[in-house]
PADOSE-622695 format. One record per residue (C-alpha): x, y, z; residue in one letter; residue number from 1. Coordinates in nm, 2 decimals. Each point is the difference from the previous one (the first is absolute). Last residue first. Layout:
BEGIN
       c1       c2       c3   aa     i
        X        Y        Z    A   NUM
...
! end
This chain:
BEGIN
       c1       c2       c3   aa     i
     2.88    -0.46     1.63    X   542
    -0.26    -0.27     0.15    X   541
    -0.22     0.20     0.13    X   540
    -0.02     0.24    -0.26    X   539
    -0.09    -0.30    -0.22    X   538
    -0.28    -0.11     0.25    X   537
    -0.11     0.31     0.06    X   536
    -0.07     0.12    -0.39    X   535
    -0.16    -0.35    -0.07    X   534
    -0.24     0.08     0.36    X   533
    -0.05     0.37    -0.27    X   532
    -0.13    -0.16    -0.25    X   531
    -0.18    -0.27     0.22    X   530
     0.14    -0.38    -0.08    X   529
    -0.05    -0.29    -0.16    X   528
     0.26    -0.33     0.07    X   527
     0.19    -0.16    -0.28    X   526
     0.35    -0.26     0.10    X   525
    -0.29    -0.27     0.12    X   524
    -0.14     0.03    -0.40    X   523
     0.33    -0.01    -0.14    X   522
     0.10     0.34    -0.19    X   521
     0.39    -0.03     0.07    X   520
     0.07     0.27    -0.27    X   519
    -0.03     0.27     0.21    X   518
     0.20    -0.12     0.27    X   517
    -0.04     0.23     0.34    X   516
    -0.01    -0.34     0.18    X   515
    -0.37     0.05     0.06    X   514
    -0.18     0.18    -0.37    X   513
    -0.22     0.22     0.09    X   512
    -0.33     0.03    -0.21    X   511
    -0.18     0.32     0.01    X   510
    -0.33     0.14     0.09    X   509
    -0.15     0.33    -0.02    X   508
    -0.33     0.05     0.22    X   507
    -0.28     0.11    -0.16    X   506
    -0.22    -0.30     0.07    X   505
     0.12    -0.05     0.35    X   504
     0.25    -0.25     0.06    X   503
    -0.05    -0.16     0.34    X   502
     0.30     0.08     0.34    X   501
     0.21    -0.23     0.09    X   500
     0.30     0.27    -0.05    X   499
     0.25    -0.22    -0.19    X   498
    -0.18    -0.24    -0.13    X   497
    -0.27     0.18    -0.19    X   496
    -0.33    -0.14     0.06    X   495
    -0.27    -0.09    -0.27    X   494
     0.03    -0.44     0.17    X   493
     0.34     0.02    -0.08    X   492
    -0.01    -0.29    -0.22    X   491
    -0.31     0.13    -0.18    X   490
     0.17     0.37    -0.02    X   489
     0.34    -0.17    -0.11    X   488
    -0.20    -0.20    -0.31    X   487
    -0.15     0.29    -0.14    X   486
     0.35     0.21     0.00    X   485
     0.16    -0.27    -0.16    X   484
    -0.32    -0.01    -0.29    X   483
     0.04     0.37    -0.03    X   482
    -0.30     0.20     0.15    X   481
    -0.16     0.15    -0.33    X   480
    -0.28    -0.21    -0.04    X   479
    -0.12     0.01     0.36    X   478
    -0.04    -0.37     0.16    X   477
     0.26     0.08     0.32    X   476
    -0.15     0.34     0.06    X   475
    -0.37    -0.13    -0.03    X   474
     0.06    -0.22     0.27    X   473
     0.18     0.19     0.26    X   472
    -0.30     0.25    -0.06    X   471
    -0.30    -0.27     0.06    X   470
     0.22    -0.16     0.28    X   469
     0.08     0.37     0.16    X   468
    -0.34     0.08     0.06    X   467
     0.02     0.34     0.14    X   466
    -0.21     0.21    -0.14    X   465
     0.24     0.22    -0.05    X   464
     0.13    -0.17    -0.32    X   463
    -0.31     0.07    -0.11    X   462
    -0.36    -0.18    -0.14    X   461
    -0.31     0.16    -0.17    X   460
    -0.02    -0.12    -0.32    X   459
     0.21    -0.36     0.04    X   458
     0.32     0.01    -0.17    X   457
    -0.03    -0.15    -0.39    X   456
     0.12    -0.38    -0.02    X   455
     0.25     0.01    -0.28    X   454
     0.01    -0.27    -0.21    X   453
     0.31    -0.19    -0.05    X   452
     0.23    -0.03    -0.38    X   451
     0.30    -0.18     0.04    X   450
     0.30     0.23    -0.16    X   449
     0.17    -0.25    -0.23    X   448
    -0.08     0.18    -0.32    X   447
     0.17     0.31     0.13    X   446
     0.36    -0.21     0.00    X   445
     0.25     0.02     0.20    X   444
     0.35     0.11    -0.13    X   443
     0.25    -0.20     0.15    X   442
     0.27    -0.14     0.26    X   441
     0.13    -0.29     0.10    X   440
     0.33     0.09    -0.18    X   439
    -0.12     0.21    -0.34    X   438
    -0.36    -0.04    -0.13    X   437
    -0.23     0.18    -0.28    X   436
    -0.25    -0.29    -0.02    X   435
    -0.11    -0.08    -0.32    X   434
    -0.06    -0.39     0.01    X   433
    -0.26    -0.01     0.26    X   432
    -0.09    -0.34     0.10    X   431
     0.06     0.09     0.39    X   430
     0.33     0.20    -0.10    X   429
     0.16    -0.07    -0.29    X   428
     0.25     0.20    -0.14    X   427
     0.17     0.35    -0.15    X   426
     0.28     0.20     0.01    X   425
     0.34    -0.17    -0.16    X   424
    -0.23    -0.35    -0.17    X   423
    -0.21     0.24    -0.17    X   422
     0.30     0.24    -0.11    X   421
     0.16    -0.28    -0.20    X   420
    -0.40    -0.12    -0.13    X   419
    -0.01     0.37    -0.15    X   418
     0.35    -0.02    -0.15    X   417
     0.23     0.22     0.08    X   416
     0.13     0.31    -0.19    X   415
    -0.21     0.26     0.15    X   414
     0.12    -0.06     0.37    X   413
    -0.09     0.23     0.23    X   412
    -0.30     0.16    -0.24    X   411
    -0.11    -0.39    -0.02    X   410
    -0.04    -0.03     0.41    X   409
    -0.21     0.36     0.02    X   408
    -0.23    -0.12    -0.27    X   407
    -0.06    -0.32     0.17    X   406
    -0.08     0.18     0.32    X   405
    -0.22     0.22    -0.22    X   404
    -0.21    -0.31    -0.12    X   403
     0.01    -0.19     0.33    X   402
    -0.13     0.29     0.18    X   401
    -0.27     0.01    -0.31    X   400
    -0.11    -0.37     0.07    X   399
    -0.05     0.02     0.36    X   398
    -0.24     0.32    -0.07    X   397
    -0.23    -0.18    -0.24    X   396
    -0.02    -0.32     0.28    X   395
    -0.06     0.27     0.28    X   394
    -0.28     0.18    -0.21    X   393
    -0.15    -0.28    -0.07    X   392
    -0.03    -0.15     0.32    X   391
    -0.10     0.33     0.14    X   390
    -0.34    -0.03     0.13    X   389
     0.00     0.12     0.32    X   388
     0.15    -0.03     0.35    X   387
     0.35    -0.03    -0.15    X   386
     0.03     0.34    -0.09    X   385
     0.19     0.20     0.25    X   384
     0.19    -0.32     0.06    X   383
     0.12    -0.01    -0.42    X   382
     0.09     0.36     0.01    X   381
     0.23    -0.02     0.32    X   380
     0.13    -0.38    -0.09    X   379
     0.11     0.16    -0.35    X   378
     0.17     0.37     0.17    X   377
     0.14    -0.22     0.25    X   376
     0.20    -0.31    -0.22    X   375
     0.11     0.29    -0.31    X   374
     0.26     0.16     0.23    X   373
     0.20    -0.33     0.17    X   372
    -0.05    -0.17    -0.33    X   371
     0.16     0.29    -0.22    X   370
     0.27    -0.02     0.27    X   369
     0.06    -0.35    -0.02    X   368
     0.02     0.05    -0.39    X   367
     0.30     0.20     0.03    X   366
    -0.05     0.43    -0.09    X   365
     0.12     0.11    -0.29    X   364
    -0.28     0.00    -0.23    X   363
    -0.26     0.05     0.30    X   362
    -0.13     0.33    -0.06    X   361
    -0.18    -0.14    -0.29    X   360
    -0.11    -0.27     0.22    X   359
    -0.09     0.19     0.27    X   358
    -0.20     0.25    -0.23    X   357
    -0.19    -0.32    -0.20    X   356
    -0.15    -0.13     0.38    X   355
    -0.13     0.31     0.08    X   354
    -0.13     0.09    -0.34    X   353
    -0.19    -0.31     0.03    X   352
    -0.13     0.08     0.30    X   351
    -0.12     0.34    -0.09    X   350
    -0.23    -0.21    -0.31    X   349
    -0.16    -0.24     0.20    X   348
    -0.08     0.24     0.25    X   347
    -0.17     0.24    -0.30    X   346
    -0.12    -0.30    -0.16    X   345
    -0.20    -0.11     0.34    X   344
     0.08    -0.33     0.22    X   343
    -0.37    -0.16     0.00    X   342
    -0.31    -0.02     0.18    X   341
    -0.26    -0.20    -0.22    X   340
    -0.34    -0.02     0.06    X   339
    -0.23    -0.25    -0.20    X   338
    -0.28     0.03    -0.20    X   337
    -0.35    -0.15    -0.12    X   336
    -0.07    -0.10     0.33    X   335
     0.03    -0.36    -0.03    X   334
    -0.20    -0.31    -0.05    X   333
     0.23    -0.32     0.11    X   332
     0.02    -0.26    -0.31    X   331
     0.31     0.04    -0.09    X   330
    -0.02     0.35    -0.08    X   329
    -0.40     0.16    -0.01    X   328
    -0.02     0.36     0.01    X   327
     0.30     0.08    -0.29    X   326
     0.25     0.22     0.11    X   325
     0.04     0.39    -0.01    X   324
     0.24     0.13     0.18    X   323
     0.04     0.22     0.30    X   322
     0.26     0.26     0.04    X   321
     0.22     0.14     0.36    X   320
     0.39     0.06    -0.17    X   319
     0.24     0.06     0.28    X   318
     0.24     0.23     0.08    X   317
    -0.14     0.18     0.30    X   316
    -0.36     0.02    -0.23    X   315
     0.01    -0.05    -0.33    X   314
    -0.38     0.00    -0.20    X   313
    -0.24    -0.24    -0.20    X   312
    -0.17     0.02    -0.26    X   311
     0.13     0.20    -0.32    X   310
    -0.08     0.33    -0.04    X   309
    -0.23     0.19    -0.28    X   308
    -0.26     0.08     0.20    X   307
    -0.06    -0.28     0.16    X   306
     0.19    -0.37    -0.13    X   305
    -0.14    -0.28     0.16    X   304
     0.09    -0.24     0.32    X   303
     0.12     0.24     0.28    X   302
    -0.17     0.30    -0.09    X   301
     0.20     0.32    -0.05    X   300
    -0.03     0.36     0.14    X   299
     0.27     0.18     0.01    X   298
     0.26     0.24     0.26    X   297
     0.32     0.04    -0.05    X   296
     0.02     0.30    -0.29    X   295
    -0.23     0.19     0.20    X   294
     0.16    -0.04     0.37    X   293
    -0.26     0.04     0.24    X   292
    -0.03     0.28     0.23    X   291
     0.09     0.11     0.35    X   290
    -0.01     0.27     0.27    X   289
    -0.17    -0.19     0.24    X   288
    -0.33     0.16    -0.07    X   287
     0.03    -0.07    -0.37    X   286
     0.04    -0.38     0.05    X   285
    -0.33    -0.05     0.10    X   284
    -0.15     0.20    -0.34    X   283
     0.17    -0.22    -0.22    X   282
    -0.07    -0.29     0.19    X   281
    -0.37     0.04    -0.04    X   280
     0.07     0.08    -0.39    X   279
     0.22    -0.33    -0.04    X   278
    -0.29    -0.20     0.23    X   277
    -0.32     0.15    -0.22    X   276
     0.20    -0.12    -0.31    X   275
     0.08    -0.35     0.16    X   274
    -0.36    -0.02     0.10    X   273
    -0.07     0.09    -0.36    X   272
     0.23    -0.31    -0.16    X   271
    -0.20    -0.26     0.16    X   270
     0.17    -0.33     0.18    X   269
     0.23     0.20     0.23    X   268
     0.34     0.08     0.11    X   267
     0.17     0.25     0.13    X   266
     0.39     0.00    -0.06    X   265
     0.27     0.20     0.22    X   264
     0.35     0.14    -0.02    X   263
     0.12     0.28     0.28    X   262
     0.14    -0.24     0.29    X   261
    -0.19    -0.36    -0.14    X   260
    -0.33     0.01    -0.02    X   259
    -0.29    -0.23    -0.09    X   258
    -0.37     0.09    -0.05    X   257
    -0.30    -0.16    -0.01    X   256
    -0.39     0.04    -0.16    X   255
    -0.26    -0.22     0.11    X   254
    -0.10     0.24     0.32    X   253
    -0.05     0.28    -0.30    X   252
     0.07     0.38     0.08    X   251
     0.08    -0.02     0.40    X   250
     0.22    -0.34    -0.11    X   249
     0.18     0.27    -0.17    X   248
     0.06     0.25     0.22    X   247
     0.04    -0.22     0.33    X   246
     0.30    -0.16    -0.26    X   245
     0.15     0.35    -0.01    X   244
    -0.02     0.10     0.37    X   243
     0.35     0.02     0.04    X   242
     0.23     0.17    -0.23    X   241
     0.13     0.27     0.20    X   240
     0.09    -0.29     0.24    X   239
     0.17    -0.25    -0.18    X   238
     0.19     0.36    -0.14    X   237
     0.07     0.04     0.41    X   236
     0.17    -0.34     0.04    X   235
     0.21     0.02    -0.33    X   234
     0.13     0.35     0.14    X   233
     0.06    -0.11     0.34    X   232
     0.38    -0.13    -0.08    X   231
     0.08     0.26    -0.17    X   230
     0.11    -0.03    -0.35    X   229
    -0.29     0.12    -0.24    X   228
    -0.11     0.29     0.10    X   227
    -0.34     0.07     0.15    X   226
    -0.18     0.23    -0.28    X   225
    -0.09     0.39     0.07    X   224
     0.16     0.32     0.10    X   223
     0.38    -0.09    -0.01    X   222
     0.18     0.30    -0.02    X   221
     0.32     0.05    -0.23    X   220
     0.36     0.01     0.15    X   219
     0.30     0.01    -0.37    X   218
     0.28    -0.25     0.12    X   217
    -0.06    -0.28    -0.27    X   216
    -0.30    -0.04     0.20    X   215
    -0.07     0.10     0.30    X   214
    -0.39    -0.08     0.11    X   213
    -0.24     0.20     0.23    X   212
    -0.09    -0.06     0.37    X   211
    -0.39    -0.03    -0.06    X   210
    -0.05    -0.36     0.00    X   209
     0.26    -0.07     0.31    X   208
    -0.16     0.30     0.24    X   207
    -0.39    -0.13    -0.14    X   206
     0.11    -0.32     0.10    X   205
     0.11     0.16     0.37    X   204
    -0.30     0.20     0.03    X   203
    -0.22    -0.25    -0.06    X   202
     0.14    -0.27     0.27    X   201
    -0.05     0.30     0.21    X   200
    -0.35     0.08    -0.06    X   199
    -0.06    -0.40     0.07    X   198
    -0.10    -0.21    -0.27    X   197
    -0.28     0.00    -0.27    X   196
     0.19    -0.08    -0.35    X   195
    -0.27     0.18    -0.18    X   194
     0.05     0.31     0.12    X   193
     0.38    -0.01    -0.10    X   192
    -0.05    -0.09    -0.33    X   191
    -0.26     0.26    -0.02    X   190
     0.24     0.24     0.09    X   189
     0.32    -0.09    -0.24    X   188
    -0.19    -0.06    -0.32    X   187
     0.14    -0.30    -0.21    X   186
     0.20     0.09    -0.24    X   185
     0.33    -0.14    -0.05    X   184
    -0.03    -0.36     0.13    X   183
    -0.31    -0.04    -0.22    X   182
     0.15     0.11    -0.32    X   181
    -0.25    -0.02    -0.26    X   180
    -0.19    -0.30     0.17    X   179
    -0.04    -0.33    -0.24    X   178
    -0.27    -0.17    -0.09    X   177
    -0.15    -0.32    -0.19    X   176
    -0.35     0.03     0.00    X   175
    -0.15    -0.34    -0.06    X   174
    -0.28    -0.17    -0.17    X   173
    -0.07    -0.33     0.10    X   172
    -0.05    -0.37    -0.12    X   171
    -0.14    -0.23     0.30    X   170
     0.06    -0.28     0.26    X   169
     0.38    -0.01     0.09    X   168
     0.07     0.38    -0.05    X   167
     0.00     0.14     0.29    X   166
     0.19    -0.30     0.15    X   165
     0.26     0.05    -0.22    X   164
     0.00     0.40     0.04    X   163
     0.09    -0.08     0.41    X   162
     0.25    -0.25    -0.14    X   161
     0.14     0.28    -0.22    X   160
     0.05     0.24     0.37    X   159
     0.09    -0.27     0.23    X   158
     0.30    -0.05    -0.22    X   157
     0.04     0.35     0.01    X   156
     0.05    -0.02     0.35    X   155
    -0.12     0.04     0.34    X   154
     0.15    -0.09     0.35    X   153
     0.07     0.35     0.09    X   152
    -0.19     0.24    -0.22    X   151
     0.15     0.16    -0.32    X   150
    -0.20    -0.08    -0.27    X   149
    -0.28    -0.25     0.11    X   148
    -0.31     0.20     0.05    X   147
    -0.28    -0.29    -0.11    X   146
    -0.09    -0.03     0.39    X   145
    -0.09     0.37     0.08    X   144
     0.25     0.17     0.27    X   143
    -0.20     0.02     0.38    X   142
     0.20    -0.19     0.22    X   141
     0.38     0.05    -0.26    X   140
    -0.09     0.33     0.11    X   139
     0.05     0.06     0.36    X   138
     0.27    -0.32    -0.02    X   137
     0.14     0.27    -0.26    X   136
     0.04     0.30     0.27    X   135
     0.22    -0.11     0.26    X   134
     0.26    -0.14    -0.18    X   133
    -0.04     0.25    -0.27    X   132
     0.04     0.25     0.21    X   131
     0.37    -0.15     0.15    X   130
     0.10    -0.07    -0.38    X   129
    -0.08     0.39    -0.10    X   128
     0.23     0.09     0.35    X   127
     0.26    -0.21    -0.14    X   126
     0.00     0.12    -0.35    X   125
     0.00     0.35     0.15    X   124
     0.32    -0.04     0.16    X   123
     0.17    -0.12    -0.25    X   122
    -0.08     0.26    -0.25    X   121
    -0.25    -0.04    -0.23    X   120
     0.03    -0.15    -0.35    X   119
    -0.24     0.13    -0.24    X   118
     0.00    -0.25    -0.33    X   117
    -0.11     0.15    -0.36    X   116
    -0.05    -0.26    -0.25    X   115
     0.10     0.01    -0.37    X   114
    -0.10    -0.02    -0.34    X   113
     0.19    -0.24    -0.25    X   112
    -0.20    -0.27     0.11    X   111
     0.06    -0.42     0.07    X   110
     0.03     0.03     0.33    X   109
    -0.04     0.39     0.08    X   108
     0.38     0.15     0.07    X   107
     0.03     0.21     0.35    X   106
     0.01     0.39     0.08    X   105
     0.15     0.10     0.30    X   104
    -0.17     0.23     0.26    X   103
     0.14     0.10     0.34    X   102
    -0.28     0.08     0.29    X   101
    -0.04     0.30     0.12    X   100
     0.06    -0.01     0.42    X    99
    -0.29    -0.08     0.29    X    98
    -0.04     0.25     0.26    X    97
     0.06    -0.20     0.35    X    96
    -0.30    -0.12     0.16    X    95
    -0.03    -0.34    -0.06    X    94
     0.35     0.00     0.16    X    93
     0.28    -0.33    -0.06    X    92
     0.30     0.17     0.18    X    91
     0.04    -0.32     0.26    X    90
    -0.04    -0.26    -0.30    X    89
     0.19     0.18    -0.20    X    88
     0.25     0.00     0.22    X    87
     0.06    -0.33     0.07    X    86
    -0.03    -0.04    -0.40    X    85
     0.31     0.20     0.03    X    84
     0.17    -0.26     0.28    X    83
    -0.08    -0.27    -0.28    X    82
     0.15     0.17    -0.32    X    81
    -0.21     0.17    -0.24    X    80
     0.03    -0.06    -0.37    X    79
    -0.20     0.33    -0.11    X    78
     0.07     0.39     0.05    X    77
     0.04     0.22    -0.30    X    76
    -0.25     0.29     0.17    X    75
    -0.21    -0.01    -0.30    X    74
    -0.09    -0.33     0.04    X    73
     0.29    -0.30    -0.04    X    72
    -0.06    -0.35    -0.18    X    71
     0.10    -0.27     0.20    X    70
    -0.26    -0.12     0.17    X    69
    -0.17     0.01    -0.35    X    68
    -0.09    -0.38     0.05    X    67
    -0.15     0.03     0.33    X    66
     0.11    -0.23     0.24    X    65
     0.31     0.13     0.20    X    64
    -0.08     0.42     0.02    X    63
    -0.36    -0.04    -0.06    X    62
    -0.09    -0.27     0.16    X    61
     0.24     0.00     0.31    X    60
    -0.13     0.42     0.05    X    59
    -0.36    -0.13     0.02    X    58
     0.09    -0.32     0.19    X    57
     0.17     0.23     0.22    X    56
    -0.32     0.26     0.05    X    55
    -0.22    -0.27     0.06    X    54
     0.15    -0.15     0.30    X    53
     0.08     0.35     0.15    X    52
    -0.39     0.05     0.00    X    51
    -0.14     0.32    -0.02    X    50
    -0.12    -0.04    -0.41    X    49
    -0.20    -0.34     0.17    X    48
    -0.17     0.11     0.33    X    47
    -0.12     0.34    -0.21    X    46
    -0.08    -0.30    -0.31    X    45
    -0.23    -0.17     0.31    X    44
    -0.21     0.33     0.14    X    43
    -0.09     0.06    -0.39    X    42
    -0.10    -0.34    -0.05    X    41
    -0.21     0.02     0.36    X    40
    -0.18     0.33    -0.14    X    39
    -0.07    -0.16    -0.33    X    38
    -0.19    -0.29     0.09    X    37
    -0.11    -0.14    -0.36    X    36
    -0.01    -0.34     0.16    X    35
     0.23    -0.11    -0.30    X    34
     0.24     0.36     0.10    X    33
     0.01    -0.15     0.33    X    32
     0.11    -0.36    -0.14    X    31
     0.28     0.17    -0.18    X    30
     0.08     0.23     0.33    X    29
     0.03    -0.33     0.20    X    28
     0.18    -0.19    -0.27    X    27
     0.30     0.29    -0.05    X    26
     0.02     0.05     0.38    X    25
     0.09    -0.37     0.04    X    24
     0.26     0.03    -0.28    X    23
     0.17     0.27     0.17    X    22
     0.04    -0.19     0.26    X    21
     0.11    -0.32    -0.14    X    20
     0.23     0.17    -0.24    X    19
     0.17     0.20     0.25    X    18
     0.03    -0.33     0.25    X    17
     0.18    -0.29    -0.33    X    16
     0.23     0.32    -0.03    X    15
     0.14     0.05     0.32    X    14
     0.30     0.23    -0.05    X    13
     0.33    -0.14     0.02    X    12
     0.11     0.06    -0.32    X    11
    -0.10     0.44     0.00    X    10
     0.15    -0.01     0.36    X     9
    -0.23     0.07     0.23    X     8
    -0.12     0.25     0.22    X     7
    -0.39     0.05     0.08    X     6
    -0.15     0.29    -0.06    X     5
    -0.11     0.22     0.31    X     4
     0.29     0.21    -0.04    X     3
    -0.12     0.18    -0.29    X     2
     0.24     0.20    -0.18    X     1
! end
């Protein structure tokens, strides 16, 4: 135990002070890494994995925040209590021998194959949190500006805007590719070269990538890949995969790139700088253990058909085509196409199988609780697309709900009339005569989802850069915060009320309802809170 720490309580500790010091370290060795001064980034993460600060928000994220808190490594410990996150905190060694991780096997959405998750133990998680905190300011300096997947502040919306403004000007040919099993391969040592930190950092993420896996109770080594589960393992793929984009503008300076985690696209105007870019990649990816994915990975144009495929391509569920249209419309000499971003089939097609399985599983359930289940999975789909062109899409999807909501209503009563079962379900909301509703409450719509342009994140900006307005902002305007969650962060001015402290980009928010009344959702009842402030504040008032 050591006595040096300071002794709190686990709710009485000072928050609003860990955050602001370990914060400050994050900025200083973020703008070191910038200045490409690696002896005083090095000196900064030693300050940083020492610090008692940093080690409790490390064990607070991953045993209150995270969303697999819960879920137990192979020891079976999880749900800590406050005095044994205490001790954690106290026990939390870089150098202690790091434990197999537990692997479970999840569903693919929309895929009869699986996923294989490694869950570490609980100790582990927290030491993996504690190196990442020190090493992705490091990175996140350095990281190539069309890298979106897994960054802090980043999105896939910045992702299709990125292609948008790509593809503005000028047809392109594009290689559409995907990484046979990037999490699961990647080459252990050159992983580790490549991520340039101290020999001990190295020997600790060398300890968590080599521990070997458990699963279904049958201990097999782990001798390459970073699995998927720990809360480094997205960090250090960003890594293993960096240098991509230096690759490609190395070939042709007029060709791009944009990645997300393990899918990318290149794209350029001439089909044999593509070729030379697929065969250049080829060869990159082969010393990191890697390989692209046959059956995923094409080359189409984004206007006309090439080689037998259609234009255009899906990327993170959406459609990316051009069209052809005629060069002079109303008067105003055009382009001779136009770029369309749009919900793709596939997407259009999972959520439509969503929305028919709770309805089928429905048939006894009231129509307060088909409402309650069918209002987040709609205003989920219909945010992550409402930066695009999806009017259509909306309008096509508001009139299927309606159609299987009807179907659901005559299968309760078959022997009434279909204007008898009108006036029992349905009604008029804002001009809408089909609206599945029951005592103030209803079935929104898709088609009235506003559509908003994205504005894509500025190349080489972070969240530890520290300009709070420009990241307070984006937060509030993303297209997946929900509309009372927008509204709080602007009231709020981006800080929680609880702790005082901003909302960082990663941070998970929730909306606390004051008198405890859950259906009391006035806006001066609402206030936005931390995860784990919410946690407090409940416990507080047990």
């Amino acid at each position: 135990m050591n006595t040096g720490q300071p002794m709190y309580e686990w709710n009485t500790i000072p928050w609003h002070k860990l955050e602001k010091n370990v914060f400050k370290l994050q900025k200083r060795i973020y703008q070191a890494s910038r200045r490409g001064d690696i002896k005083q980034v090095r000196r900064l993460q030693r300050l940083l994995i020492k610090s008692w600060s940093a080690k409790t928000l490390a064990v607070r994220r991953v045993t209150q925040d995270n969303t697999g808190k819960k879920t137990a490594g192979v020891d079976g410990i999880k749900s800590l209590t406050p005095s044994q996150r205490l001790e954690l905190v106290r026990n939390l060694d870089l150098n202690k021998k790091a434990k197999p991780i537990r692997r479970v096997w999840i569903p693919k959405p929309g895929k009869t194959e699986k996923r294989p998750l490694g869950i570490p133990v609980m100790h582990d998680r927290a030491t993996q949190t504690l190196v990442k905190m020190a090493v992705e300011p490091q990175w996140e300096a350095v990281f190539e500006p069309n890298s979106f997947g897994f960054r802090p502040g980043r999105s896939c919306h910045d992702a299709i805007q990125a292609l948008h403004d790509m593809l503005r000007h000028h047809d392109k040919y594009v290689l559409d590719a995907d990484i046979a099993g990037c999490f699961d391969n990647i080459n252990h040592e050159t992983l580790i070269k490549k991520m340039n930190v101290s020999p001990h950092l190295s020997r600790m993420v060398r300890q968590w990538l080599k521990a070997g896996i458990f699963d279904n109770g049958a201990f097999q080594r782990n001798e390459k890949g970073t699995p998927q589960g720990g809360t480094i393992s997205p960090l250090l793929a960003n890594i293993a995969l960096h240098g991509l984009e230096n690759l490609i503008k190395s070939i042709n300076k007029h060709a791009y790139i944009v990645r997300y985690a393990d899918d990318f696209v290149v794209l350029h105007n001439e089909l044999k700088v593509i070729e030379k870019c697929k065969k250049a990649i080829e060869e990159w990816l082969t010393e990191i253990g890697l390989e692209l994915k046959p059956s995923k990975t094409k080359v189409i144009n984004t206007l006309k058909s090439h080689d037998g495929k259609d234009p255009g391509f899906d990327f993170l569920s959406f459609n990316v085509r051009q069209y052809k249209v005629s060069k002079y419309n109303s008067g105003k000499r055009q382009k001779g196409f136009k770029t369309l971003i749009k919900p793709s089939k596939n997407s259009i097609q999972r959520h439509k199988d969503q929305i028919k399985r709770v309805v089928k599983e429905g048939k006894a359930k009231t129509q307060l609780a088909i409402i309650k289940e069918l209002n987040p999975i709609i205003r989920g789909w219909c945010n992550y697309y409402s930066t695009k062109v999806s009017s259509e899409a909306f309008k096509y999807l508001t009139h299927f709900t309606v159609q299987s909501l009807m179907k659901w209503a005559r299968r309760r009563h078959p022997k009434k009339t279909l204007h008898w079962i009108y006036r029992k379900y349905f009604g008029i909301h804002e001009g809408y005569q089909w609206t599945f509703t029951k005592e103030q409450s209803r079935v929104i719509r898709h088609s009235e989802t506003q559509i908003e342009r994205w504005v894509k994140v500025a190349g080489d900006r972070s969240p530890y850069d520290g300009d709070w307005v420009y990241w307070s902002t984006r937060m509030g305007r993303h297209p997946e915060a929900k509309k009372k969650v927008a509204y709080l962060l602007n009231q709020q001015k981006g800080k929680c009320s609880h702790c005082g402290l901003r909302f960082n980009m990663d941070d998970l928010m929730e909306i606390h309802h004051i008198d405890r009344n859950h259906n009391n959702n006035k806006w001066e009842n609402l206030t936005l809170l931390h995860r784990h402030c919410h946690d407090e504040v409940h416990k507080t008032s047990a």
